[in-house]
VOBA-1610 file (N, C-alpha, C; in pm, whole numbers, padded with zeros to 5 digits, always signed):
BEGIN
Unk-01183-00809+06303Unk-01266-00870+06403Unk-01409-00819+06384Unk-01486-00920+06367Unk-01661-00855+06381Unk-01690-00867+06484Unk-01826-00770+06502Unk-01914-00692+06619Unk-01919-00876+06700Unk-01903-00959+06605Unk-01983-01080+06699Unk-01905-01141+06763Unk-01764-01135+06701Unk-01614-01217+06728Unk-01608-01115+06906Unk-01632-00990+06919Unk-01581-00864+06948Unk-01642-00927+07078Unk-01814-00928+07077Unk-01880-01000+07163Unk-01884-01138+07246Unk-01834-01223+07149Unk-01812-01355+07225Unk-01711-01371+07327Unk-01565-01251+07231Unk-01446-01268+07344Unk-01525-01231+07480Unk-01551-01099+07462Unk-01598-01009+07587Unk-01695-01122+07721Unk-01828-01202+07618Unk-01823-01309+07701Unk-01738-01430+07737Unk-01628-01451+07670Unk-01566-01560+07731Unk-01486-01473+07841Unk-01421-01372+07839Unk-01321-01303+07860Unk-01400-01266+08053Unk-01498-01263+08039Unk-01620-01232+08166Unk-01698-01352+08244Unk-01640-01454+08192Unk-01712-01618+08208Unk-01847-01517+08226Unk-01974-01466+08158Unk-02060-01455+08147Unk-02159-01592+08114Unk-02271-01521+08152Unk-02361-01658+08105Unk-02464-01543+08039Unk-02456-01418+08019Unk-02533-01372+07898Unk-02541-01444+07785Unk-02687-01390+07681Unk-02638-01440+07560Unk-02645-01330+07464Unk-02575-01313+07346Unk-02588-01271+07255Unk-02710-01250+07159Unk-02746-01149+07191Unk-02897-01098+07048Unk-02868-01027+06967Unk-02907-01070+06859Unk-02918-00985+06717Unk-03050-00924+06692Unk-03001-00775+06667Unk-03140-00747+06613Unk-03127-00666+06453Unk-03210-00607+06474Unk-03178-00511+06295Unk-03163-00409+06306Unk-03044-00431+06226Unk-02928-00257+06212Unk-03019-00185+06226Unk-03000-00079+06252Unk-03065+00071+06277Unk-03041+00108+06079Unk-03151+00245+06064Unk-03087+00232+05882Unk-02972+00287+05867Unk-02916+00393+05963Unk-02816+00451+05943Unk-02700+00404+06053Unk-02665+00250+06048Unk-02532+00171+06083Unk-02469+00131+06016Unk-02342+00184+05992Unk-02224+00181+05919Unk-02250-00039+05888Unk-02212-00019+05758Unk-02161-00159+05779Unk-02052-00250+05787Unk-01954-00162+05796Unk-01808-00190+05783Unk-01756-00082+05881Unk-01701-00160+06031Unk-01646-00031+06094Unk-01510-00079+06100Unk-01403+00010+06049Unk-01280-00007+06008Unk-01171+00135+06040Unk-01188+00129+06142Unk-01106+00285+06273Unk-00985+00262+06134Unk-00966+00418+06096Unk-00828+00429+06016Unk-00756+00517+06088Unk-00655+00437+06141Unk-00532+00532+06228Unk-00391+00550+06131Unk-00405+00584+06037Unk-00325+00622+05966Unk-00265+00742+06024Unk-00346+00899+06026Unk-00322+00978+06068Unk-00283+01025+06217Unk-00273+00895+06309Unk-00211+00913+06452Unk-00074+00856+06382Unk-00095+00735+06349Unk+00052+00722+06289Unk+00140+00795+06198Unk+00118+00887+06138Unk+00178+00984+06048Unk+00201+01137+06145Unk+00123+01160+06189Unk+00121+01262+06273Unk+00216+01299+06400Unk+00126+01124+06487Unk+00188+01182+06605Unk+00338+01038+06660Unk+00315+01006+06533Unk+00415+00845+06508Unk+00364+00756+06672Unk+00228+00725+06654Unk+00162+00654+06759Unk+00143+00506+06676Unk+00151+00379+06741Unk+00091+00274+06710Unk+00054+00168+06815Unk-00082+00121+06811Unk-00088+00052+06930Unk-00012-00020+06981Unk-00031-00025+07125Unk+00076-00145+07157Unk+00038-00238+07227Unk-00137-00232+07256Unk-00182-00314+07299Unk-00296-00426+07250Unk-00304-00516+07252Unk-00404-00625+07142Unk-00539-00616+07211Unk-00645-00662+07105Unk-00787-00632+07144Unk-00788-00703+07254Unk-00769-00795+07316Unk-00789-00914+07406Unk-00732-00828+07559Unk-00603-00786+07591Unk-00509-00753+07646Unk-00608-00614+07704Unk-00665-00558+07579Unk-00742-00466+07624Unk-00868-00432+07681Unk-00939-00593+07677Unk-01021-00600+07717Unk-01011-00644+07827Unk-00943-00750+07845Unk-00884-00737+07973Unk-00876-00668+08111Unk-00800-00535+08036Unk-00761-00410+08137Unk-00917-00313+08157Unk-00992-00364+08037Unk-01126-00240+08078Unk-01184-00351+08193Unk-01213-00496+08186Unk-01250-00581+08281Unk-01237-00558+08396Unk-01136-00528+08409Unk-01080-00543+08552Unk-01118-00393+08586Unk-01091-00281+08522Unk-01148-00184+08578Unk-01280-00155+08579Unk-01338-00207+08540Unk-01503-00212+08564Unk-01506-00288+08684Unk-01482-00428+08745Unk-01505-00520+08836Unk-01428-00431+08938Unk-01378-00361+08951Unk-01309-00253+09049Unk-01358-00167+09111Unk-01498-00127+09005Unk-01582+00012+09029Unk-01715-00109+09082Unk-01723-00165+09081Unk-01826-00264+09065Unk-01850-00301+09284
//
């Protein structure tokens, strides 16, 4: 999923009427961010069990809670 895919859910997911801006990377922004959970899974035999969506979701609602 890219930063932009990541963003649009978050606005659909918020019926927002923000919009999305691009600006220019900072020089030192990774350009590929790719979380390797190998080592929770080897370690502590963890694997998610929840989907990006599902999870955004649950931070939603707890923000609109504090809100």
């Amino acid at each position: 999923m890219t930063v932009l895919d990541f963003a649009k859910t978050i606005v659909r997911l918020t019926a927002s009427v923000s919009s999305i801006v691009h600006r220019p990377l900072p020089v030192d922004d990774p350009k590929v961010r790719q979380p390797d959970i190998r080592l929770a899974r080897e370690l502590l035999r963890w694997e998610p069990t929840v989907d990006v969506e599902g999870g955004l979701r649950t931070t939603i609602d707890y923000f609109r809670g504090k809100i």
